[in-house]
KEKE-3310 file (N, C-alpha, C; in steps of 0.2 Angstrom, whole numbers, plus 5000, padded with zeros to 4 digits):
npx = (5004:5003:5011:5007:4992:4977:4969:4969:4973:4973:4989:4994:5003:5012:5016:5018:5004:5000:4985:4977:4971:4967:4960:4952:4939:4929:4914:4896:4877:4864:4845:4834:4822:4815:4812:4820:4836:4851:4867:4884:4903:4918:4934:4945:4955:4968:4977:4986:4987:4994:4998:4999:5010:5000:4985:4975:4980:4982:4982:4974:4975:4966:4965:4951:4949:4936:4932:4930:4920:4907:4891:4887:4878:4880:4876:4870:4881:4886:4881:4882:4894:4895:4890:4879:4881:4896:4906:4918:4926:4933:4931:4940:4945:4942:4946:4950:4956:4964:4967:4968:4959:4945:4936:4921:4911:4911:4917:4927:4931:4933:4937:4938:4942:4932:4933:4925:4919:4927:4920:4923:4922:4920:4918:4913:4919:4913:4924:4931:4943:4947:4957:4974:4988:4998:5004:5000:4999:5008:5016:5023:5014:4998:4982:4965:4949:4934:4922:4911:4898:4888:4882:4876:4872:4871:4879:4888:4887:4883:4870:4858:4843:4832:4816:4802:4786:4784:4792:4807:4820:4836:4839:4846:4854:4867:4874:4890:4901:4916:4930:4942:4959:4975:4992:5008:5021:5039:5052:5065:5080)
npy = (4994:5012:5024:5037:5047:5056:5061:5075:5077:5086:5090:5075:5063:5050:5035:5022:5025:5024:5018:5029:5025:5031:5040:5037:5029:5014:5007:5003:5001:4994:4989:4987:4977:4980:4995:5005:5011:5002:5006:5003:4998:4994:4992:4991:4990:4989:4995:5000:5008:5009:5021:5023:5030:5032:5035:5026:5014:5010:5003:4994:4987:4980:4975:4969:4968:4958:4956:4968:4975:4986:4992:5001:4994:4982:4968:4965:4965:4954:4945:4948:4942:4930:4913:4915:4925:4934:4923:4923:4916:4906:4914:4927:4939:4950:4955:4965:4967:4976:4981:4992:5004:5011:5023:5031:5040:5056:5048:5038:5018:5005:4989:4979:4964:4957:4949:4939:4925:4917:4917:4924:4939:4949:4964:4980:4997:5013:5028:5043:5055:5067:5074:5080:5083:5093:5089:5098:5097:5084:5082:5077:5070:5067:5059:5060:5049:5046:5032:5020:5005:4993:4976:4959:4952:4937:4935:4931:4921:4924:4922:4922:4925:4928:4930:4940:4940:4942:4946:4950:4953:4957:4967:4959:4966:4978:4992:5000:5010:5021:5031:5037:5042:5043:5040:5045:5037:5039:5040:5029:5032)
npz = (5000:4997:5008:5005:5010:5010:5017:5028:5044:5057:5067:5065:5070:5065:5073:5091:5103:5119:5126:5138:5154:5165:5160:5151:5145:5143:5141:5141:5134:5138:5134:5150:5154:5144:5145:5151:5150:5155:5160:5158:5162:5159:5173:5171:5158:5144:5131:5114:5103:5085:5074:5056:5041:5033:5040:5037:5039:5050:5068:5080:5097:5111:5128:5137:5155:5161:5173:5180:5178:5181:5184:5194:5204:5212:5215:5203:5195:5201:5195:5180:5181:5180:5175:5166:5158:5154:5161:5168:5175:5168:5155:5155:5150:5138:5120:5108:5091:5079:5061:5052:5045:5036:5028:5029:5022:5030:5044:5053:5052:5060:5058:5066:5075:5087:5102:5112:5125:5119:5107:5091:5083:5067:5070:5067:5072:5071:5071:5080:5075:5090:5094:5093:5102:5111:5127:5142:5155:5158:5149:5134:5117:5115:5109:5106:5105:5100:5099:5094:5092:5090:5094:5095:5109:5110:5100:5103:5114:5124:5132:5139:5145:5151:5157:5163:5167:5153:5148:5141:5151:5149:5135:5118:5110:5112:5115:5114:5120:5120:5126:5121:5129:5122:5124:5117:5113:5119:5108:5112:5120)
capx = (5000:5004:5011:5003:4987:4974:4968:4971:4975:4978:4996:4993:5010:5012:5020:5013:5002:4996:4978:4977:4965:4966:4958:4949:4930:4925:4906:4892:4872:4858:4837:4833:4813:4812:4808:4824:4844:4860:4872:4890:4909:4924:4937:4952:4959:4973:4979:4991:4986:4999:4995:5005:5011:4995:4982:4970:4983:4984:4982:4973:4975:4962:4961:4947:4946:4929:4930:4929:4914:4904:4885:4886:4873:4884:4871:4868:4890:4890:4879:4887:4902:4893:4890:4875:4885:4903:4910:4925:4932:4933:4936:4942:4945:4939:4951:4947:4961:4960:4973:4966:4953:4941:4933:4916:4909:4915:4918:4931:4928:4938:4931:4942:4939:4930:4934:4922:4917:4930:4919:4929:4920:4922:4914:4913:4918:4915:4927:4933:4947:4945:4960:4981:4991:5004:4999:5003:5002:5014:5022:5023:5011:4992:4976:4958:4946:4925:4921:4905:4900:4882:4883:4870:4875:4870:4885:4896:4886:4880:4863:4854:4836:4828:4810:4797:4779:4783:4797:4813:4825:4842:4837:4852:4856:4871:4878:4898:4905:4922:4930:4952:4965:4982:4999:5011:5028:5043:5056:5071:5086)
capy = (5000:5018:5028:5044:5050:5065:5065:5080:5077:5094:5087:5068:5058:5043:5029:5021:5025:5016:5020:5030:5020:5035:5047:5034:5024:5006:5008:4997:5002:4988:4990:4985:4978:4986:5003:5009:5008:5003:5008:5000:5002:4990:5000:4987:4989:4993:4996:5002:5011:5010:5027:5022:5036:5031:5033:5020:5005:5010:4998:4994:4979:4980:4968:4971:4962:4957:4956:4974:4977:4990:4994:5003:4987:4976:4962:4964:4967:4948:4942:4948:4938:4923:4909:4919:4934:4933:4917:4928:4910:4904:4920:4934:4946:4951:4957:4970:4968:4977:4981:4996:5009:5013:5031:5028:5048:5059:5044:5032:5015:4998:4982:4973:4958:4956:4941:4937:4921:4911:4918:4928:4941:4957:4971:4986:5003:5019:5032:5048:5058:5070:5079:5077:5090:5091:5088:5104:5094:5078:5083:5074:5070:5066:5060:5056:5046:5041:5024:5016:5000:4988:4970:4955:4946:4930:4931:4928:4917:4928:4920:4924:4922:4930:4934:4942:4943:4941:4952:4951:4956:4961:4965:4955:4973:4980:4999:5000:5017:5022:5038:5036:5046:5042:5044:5044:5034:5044:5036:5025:5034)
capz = (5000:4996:5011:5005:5011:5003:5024:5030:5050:5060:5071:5064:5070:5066:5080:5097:5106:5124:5129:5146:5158:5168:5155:5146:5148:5138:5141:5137:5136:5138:5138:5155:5155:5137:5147:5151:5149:5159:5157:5164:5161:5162:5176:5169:5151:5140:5123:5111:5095:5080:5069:5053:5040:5031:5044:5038:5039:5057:5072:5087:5101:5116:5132:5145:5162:5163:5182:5183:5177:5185:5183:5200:5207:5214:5212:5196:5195:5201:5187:5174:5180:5180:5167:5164:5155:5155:5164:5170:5180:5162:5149:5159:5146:5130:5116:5102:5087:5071:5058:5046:5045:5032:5028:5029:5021:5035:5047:5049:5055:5060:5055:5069:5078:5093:5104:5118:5128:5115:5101:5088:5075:5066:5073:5064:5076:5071:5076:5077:5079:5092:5092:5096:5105:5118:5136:5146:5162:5159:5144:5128:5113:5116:5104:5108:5102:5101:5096:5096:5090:5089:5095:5098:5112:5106:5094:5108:5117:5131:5131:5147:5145:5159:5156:5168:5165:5146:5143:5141:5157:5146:5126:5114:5109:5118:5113:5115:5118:5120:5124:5124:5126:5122:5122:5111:5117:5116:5105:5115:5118)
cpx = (5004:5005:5008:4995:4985:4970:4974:4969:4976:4983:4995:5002:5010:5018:5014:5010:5001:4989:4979:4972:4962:4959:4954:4942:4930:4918:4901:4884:4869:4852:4837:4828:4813:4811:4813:4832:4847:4863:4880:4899:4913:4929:4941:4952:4966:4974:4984:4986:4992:4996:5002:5004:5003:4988:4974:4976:4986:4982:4977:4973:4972:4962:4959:4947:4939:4927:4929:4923:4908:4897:4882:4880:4876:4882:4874:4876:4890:4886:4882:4893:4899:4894:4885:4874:4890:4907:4916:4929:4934:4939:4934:4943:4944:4942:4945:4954:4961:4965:4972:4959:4950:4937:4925:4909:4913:4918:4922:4928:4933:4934:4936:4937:4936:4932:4933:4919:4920:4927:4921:4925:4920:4917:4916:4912:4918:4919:4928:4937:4946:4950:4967:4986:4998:4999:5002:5006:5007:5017:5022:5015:5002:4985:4970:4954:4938:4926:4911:4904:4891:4883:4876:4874:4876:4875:4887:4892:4885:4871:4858:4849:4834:4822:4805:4793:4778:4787:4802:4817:4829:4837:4844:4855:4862:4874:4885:4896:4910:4924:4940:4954:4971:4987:5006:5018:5035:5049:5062:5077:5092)
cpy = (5006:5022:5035:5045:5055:5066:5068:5079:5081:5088:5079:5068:5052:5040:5025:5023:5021:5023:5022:5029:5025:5040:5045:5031:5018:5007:5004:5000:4996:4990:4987:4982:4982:4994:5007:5005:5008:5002:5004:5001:4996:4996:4996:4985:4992:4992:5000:5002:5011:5016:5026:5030:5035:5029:5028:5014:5007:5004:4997:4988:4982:4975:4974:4966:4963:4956:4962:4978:4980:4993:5000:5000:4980:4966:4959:4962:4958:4943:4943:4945:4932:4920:4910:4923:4930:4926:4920:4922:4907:4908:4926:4939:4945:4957:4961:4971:4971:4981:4985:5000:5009:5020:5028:5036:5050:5055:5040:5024:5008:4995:4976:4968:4956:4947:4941:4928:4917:4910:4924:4931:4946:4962:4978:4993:5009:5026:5039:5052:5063:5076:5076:5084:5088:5091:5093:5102:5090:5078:5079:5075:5066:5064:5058:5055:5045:5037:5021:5011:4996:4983:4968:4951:4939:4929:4928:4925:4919:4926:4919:4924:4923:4931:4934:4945:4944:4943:4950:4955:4961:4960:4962:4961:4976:4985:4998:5007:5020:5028:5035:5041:5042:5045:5042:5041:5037:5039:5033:5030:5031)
cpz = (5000:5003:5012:5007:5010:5013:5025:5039:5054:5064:5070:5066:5070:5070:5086:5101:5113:5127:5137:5149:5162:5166:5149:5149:5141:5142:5139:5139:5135:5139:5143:5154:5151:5138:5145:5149:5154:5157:5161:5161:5164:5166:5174:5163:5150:5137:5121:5106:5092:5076:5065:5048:5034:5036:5043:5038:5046:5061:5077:5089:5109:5119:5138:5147:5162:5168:5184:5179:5181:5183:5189:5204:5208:5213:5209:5193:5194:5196:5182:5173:5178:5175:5166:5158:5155:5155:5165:5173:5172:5155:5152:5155:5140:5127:5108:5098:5079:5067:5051:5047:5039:5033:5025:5027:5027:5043:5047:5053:5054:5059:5061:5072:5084:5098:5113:5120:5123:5107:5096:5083:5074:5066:5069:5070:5073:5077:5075:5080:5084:5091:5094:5096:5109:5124:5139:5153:5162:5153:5137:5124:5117:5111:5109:5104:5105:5098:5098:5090:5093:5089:5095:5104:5113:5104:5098:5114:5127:5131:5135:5144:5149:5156:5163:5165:5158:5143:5147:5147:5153:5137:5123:5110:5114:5113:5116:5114:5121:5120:5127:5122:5127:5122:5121:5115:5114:5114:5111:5115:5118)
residu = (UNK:UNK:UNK:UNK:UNK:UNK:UNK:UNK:UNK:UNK:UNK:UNK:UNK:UNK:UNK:UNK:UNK:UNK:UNK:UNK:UNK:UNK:UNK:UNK:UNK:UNK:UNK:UNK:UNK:UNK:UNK:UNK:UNK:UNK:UNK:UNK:UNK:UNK:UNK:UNK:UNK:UNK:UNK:UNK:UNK:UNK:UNK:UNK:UNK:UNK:UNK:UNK:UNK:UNK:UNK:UNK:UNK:UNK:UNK:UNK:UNK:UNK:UNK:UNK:UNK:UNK:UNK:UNK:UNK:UNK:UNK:UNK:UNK:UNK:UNK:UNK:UNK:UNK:UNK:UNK:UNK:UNK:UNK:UNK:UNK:UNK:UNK:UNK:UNK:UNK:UNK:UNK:UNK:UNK:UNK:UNK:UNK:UNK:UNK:UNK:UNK:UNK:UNK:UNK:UNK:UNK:UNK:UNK:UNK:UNK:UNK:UNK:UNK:UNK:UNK:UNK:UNK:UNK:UNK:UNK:UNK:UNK:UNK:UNK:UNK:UNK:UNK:UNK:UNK:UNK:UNK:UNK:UNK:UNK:UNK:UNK:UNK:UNK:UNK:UNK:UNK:UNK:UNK:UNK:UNK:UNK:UNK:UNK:UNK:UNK:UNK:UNK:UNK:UNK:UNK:UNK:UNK:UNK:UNK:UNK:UNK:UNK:UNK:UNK:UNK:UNK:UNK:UNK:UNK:UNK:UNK:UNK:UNK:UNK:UNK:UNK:UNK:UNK:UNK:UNK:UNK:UNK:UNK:UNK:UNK:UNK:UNK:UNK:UNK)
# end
């Protein structure tokens, strides 16, 4: 592939990034009882972005701990670990790998691989640059990022089945949304 790009990137640098966990959310919505949404958040991930000098043949490699999954309802916290949801004594984290971008109209969008509960499939994220600076406070280079992302949980074998009174407890629908910052790794001396 062609090194060159016709994207226009205000301070695009290509190199490594690693995700700051500090300054970043993995997020997830679900209908509760059809009515409303919960919403919940892994507090244990990290990653590395590659940003090549053609910013769609760029990178990304995500693992989340599936133990830290947070709904703010502890309860509900240890179902989702269960073999219910999750099986976290089993498959403890769930990886996101993806090896190139797509512009998608004024969107870009990974096509990477999701891999949850030992089932493995390409998830399409849309993202968007946010923006990439210096850091004032700790110094060096910074980007950020949105991402969201439409699964079933079925694919992955998340297949909880609760019903009350005729309805569905969780819907098979689950919103992803992602807000990272990173930061760019300063060369080795």
């Amino acid at each position: 592939m062609s090194s060159a790009t016709s994207i226009d990137i205000p301070g695009y640098v290509a190199g490594t990034w690693d995700i700051d966990q500090a300054h970043s959310e993995v997020g997830f919505v679900v209908r509760h009882l059809v009515v409303t949404k919960v919403r919940g958040r892994f507090a244990n991930f990290s990653g590395t972005i590659v940003t090549a000098e053609n910013p769609l043949e760029s990178s990304v490699d995500v693992e989340i701990d599936l133990n830290s999954i947070t709904t703010n309802q502890e309860q509900r916290d240890g179902h989702l670990r269960s073999a219910d949801f999750f099986e976290v004594e089993t498959y403890p984290t769930m990886t996101y790998k993806a090896s190139g971008a797509r512009q998608d109209g004024d969107k870009f969008v990974l096509d990477g691989e999701l891999t949850l509960k030992g089932v493995t499939k390409v998830v399409p994220l849309t993202f968007e640059l946010n923006g990439i600076g210096e850091n004032p406070l700790a110094g060096g280079t910074v980007a950020g990022f949105s991402a969201t992302a439409t699964i079933n949980r079925k694919d992955f074998n998340v297949n909880f089945e609760g019903v009350q009174n005729g309805i569905a407890i969780v819907s098979d629908k689950i919103e992803i949304h992602i807000e990272a910052e990173a930061n760019l790794r300063q060369p080795e001396a």
